[in-house]
C-alpha positions as CSV (number, residue, x, y, z in Angstrom):
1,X,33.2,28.8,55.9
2,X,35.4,27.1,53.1
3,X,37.9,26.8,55.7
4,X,35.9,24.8,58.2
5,X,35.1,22.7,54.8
6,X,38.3,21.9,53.8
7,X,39.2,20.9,57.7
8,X,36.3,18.7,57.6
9,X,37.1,16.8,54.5
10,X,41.3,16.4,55.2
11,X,39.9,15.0,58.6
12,X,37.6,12.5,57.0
13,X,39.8,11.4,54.2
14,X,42.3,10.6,57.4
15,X,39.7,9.0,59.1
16,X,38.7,6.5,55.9
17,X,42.5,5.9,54.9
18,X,43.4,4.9,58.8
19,X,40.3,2.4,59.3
20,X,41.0,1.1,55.6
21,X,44.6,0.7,56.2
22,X,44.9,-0.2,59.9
23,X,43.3,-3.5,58.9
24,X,46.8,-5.3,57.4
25,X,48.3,-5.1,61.0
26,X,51.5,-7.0,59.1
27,X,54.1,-4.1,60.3
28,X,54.0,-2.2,64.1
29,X,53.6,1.4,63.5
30,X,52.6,2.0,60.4
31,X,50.1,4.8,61.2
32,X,51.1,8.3,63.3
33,X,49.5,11.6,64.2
34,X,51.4,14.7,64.9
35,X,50.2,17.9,66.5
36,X,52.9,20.9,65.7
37,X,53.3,24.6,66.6
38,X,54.6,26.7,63.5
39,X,56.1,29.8,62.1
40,X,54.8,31.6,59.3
41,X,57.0,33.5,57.1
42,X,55.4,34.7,53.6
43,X,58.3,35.6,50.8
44,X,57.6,39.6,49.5
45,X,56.4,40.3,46.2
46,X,55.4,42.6,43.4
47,X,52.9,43.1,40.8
48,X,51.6,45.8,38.4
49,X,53.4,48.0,41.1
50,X,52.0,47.1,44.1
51,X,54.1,44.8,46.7
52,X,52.3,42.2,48.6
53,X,53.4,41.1,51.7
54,X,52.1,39.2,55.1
55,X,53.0,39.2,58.9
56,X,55.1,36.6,60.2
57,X,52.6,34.4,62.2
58,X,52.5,31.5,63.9
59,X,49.8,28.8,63.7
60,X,49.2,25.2,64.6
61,X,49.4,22.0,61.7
62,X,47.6,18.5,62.6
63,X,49.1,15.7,60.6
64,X,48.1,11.9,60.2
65,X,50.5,9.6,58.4
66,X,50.1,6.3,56.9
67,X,53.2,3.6,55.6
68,X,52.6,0.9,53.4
69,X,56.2,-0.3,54.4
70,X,59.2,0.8,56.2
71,X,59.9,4.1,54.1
72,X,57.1,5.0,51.5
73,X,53.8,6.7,52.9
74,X,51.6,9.2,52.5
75,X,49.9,12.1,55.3
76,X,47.1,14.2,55.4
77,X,47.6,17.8,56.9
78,X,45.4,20.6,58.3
79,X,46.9,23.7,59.7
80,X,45.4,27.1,60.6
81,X,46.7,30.2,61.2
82,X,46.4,34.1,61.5
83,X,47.9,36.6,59.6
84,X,47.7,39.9,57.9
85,X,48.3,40.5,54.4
86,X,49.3,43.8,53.3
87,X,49.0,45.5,49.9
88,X,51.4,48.6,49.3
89,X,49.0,51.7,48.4
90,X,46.0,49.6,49.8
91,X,46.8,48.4,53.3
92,X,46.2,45.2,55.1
93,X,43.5,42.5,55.1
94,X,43.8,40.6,58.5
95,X,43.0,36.8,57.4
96,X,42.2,33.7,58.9
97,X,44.6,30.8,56.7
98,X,43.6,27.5,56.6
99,X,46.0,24.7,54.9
100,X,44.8,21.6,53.6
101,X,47.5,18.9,51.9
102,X,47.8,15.3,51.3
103,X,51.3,14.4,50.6
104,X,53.9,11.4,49.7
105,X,56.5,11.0,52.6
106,X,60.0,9.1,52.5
107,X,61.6,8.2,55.9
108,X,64.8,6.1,56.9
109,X,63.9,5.2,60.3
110,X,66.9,4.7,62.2
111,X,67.7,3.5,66.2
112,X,66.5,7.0,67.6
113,X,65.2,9.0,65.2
114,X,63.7,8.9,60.9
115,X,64.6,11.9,58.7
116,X,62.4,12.4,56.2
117,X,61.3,14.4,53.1
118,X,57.7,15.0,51.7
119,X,56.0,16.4,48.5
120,X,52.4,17.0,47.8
121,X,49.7,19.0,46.8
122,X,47.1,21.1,48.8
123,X,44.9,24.4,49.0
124,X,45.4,27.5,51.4
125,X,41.7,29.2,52.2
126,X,42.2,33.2,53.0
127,X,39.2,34.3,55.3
128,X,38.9,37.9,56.0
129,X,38.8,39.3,59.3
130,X,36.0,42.3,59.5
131,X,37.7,43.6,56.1
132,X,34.5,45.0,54.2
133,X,34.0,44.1,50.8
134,X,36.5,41.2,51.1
135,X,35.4,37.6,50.7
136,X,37.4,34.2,51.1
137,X,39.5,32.9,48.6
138,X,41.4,29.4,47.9
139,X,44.5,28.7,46.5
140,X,46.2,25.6,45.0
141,X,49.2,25.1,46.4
142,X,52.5,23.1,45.9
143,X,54.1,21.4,48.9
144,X,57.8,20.2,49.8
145,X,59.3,20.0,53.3
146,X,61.8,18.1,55.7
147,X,62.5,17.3,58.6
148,X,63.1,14.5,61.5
149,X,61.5,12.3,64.5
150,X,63.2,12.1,67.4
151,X,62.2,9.0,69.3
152,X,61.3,9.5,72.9
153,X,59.9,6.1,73.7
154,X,58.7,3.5,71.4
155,X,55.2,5.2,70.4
156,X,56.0,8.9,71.3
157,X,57.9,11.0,69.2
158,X,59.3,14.9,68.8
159,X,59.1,16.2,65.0
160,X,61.3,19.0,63.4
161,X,59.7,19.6,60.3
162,X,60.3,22.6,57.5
163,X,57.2,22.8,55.2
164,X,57.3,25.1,52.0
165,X,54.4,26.5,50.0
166,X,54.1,27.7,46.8
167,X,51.0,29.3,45.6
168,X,49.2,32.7,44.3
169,X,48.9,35.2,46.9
170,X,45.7,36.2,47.9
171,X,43.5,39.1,46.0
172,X,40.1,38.6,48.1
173,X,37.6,39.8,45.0
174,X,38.7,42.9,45.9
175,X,38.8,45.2,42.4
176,X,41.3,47.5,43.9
177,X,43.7,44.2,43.8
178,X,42.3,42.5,40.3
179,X,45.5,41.1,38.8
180,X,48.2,41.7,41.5
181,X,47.9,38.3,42.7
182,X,51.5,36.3,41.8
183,X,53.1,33.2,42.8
184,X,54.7,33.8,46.1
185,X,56.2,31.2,48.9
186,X,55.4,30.4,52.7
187,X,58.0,29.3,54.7
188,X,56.6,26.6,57.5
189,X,59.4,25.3,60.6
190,X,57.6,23.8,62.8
191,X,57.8,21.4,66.1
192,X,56.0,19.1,67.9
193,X,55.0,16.1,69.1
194,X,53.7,12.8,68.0
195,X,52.5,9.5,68.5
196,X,52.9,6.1,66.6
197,X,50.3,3.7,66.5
């Protein structure tokens, strides 16, 4: 439920920002969407002697950017995936993950292609998958990432992106995990394709 919530509201806020900004037509291509296939790799950790780790996943990351000039913009992100995380001496609470970020993006856009980097913040939402007694949690989340797009005609694009997030891994209100949570790391390479507008 808070999932579906937090899709709905990066979509709108994507939705307001490109009708607000699409108005100053001043510079071609200032807008883009992306649609992305991605890995999902989740650092191990420990705490209060129990290790916390997740299965390497794969899930799918919807992007919309906006540039207010040739290298300075900003993107919205939703991405959703499915994963299980396991608790040592507990077991494993198959999850649902939804990502939500907005983030600042730099680009040098070149002949055939614009690296880029990106920082932002965001929130990861951890449903439960038929795990009794567990109940979704969010988390804040610090974003970084880079990557490139590779021109393929003059509005259609292929990305190569690495996104990185930091955040506390996931207890689910489950008392049998109160205080084990701990700053962990997701590592996100993804590719896809795009399309400039």
């Amino acid at each position: 439920m808070f999932g579906k919530r937090l899709a709905g509201m990066v979509f709108a806020a994507a939705l307001v920002c490109g009708s607000a900004f699409a108005q100053d037509e001043t510079s071609a291509y200032r807008n883009d969407v992306t649609v992305q296939a991605f890995g999902s790799f989740v650092k191990s950790t420990s705490q209060n002697g129990v290790e916390q780790s997740a299965t390497n996943s794969g899930g799918v990351l919807a992007s919309y950017r906006f540039f207010f000039n040739r290298n300075n913009g900003v993107e919205l992100n939703y991405g959703y995936s499915l994963n299980t995380q396991s608790y040592s001496g507990f077991g494993g609470v198959p999850s649902y993950s939804h990502e939500g970020s907005a983030d600042y993006v730099f680009r040098m856009p070149l002949r055939h292609w614009s690296p880029f980097v990106l920082a932002g913040v965001g929130g990861l939402a951890f449903d439960p998958k038929n795990f009794a007694g567990a109940s979704t949690q969010g988390r804040a989340a610090f974003v970084y990432g880079a990557g490139a797009d590779f021109n393929l005609d003059k509005h259609i694009y292929v990305r190569a992106e690495y996104r990185g997030l930091v955040y506390d891994s996931p207890t689910y209100g489950l008392a049998g995990l109160n205080g084990t949570d701990r700053v962990t790391h997701r590592a996100e390479p993804s590719i896809g394709f795009g399309f400039a507008f």
